[in-house]
MMTF fields as JSON, N, C-alpha, C and O atoms, coordinates in Angstrom:
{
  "mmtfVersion": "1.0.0",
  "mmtfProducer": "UNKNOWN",
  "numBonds": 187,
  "numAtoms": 188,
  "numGroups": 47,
  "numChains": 1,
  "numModels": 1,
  "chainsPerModel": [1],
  "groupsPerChain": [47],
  "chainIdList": ["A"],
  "bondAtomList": [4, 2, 8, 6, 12, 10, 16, 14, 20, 18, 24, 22, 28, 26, 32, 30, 36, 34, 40, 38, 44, 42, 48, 46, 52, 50, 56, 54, 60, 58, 64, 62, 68, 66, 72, 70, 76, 74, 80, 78, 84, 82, 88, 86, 92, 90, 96, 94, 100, 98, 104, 102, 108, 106, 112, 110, 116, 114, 120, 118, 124, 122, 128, 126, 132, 130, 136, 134, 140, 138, 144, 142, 148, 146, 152, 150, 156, 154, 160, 158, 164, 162, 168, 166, 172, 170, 176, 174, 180, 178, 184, 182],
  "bondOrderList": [1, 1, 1, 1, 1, 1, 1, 1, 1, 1, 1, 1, 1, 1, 1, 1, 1, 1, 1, 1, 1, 1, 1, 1, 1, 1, 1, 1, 1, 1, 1, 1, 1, 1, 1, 1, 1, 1, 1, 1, 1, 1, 1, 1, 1, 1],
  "groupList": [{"groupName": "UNK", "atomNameList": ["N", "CA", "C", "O"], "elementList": ["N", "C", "C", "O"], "formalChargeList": [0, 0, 0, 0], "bondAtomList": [1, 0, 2, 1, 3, 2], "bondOrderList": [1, 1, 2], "singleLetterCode": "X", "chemCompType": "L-PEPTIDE LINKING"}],
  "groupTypeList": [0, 0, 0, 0, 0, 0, 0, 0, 0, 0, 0, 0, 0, 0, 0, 0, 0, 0, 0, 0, 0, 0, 0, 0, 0, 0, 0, 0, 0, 0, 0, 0, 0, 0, 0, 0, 0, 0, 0, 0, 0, 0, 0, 0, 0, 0, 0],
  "groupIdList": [1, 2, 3, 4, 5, 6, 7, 8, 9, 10, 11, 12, 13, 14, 15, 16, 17, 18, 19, 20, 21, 22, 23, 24, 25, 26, 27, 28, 29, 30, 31, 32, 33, 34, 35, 36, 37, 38, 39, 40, 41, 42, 43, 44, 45, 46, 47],
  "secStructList": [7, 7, 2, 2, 2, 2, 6, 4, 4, 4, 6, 7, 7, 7, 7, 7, 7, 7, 1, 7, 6, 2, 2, 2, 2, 6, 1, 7, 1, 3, 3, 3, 3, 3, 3, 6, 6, 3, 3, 3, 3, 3, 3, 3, 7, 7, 7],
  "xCoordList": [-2.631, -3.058, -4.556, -5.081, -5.336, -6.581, -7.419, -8.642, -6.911, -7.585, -7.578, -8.628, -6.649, -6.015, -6.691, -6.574, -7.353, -8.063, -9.445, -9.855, -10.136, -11.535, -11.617, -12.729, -10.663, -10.876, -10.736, -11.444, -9.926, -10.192, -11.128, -11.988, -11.861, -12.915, -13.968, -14.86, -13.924, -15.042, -15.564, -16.72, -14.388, -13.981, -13.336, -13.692, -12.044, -11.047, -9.98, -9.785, -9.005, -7.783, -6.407, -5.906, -5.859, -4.944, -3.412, -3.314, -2.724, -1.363, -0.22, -0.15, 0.607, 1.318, 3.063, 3.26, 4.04, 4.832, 6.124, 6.454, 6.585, 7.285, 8.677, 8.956, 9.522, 10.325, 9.934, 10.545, 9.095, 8.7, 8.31, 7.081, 8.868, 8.034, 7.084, 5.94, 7.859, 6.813, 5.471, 4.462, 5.571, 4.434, 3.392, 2.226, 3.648, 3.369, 2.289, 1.118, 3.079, 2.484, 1.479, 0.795, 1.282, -0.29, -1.056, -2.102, -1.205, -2.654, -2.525, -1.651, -4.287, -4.244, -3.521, -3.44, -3.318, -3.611, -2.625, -2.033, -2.679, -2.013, -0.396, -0.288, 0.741, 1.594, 2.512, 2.562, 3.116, 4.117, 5.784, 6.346, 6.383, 7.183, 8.355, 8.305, 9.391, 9.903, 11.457, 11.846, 12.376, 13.372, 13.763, 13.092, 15.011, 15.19, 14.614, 15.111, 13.368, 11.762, 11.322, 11.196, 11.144, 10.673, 9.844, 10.253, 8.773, 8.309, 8.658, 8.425, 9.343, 9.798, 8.905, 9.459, 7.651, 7.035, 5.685, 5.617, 5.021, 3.189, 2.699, 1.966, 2.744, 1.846, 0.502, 0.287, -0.239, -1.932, -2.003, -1.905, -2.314, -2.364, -4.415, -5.325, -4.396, -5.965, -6.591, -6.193, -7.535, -7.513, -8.738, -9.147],
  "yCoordList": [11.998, 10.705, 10.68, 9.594, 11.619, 11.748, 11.57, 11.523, 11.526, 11.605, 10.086, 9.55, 9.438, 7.843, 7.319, 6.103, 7.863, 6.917, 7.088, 6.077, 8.481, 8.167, 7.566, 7.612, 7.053, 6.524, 5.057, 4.177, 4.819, 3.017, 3.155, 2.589, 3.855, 3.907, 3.406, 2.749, 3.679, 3.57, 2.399, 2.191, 1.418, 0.21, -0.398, -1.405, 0.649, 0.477, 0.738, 1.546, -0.413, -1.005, -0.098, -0.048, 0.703, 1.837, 0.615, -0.579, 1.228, 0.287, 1.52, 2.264, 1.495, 2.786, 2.065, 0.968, 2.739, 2.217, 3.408, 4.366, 3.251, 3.964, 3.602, 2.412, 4.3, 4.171, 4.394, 3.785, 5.1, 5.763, 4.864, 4.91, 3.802, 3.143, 3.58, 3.127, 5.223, 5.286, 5.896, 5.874, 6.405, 6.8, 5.478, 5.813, 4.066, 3.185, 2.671, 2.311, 2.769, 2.805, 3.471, 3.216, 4.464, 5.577, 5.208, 5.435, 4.115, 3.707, 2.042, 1.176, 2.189, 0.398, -0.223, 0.234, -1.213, -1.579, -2.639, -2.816, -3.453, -4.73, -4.403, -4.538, -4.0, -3.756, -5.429, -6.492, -5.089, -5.851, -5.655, -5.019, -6.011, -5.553, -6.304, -7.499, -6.11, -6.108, -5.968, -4.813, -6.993, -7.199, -7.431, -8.314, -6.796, -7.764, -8.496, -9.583, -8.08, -8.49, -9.928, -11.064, -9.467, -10.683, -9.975, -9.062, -10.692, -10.183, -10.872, -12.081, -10.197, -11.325, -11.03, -11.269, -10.544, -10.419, -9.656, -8.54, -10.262, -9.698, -9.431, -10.279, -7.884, -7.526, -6.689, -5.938, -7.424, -6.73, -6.358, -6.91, -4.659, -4.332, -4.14, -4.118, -4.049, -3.459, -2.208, -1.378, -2.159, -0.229, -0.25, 0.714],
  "zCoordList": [-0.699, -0.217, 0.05, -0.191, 0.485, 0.598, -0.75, -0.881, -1.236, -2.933, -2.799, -2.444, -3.013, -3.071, -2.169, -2.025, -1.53, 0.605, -0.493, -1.064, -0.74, -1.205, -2.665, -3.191, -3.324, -4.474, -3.965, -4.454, -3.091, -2.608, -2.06, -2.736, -0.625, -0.468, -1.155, -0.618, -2.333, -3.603, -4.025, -4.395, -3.933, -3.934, -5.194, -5.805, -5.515, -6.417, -5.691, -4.783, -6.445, -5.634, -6.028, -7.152, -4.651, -5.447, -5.909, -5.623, -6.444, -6.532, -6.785, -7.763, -5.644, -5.241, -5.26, -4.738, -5.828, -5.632, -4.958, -5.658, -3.944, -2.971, -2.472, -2.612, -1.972, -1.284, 0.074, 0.951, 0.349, 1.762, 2.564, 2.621, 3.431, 4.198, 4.73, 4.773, 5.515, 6.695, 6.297, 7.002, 5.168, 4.583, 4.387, 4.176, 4.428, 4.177, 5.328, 5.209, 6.396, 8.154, 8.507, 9.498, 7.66, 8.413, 8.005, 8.614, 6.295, 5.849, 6.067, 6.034, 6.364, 6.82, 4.404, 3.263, 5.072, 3.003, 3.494, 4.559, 2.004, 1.867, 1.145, -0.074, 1.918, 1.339, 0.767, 1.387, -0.573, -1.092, -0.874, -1.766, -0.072, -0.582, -1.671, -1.38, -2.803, -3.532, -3.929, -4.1, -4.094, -4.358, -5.501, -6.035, -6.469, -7.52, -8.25, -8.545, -8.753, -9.776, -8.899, -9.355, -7.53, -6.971, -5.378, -4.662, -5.263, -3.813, -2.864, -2.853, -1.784, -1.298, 0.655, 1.728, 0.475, 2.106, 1.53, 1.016, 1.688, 2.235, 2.959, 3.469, 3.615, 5.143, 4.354, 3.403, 5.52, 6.038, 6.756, 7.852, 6.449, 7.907, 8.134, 7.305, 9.508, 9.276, 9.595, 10.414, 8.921, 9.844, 10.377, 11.024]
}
């Protein structure tokens, strides 16, 4: 994940796709989340 923090850093946009919520919770970022080829919730978090 540190690799992935200084490459957005940079100011390129990572696009990660997970099961792990909680892995989700430790970095600030704009998560999607995804149902059945549909999004169905947009959180921002901030860091």
């Amino acid at each position: 994940m540190e690799v992935l923090q200084d490459i957005n850093k940079n100011g390129n946009t990572i696009l990660m796709a997970t099961h792990d919520y909680a892995l989700l919770l430790k970095y600030p970022s704009k998560t999607l989340k995804c149902d059945e080829n549909a999004v169905y919730e947009v959180v921002q978090r901030k860091g």
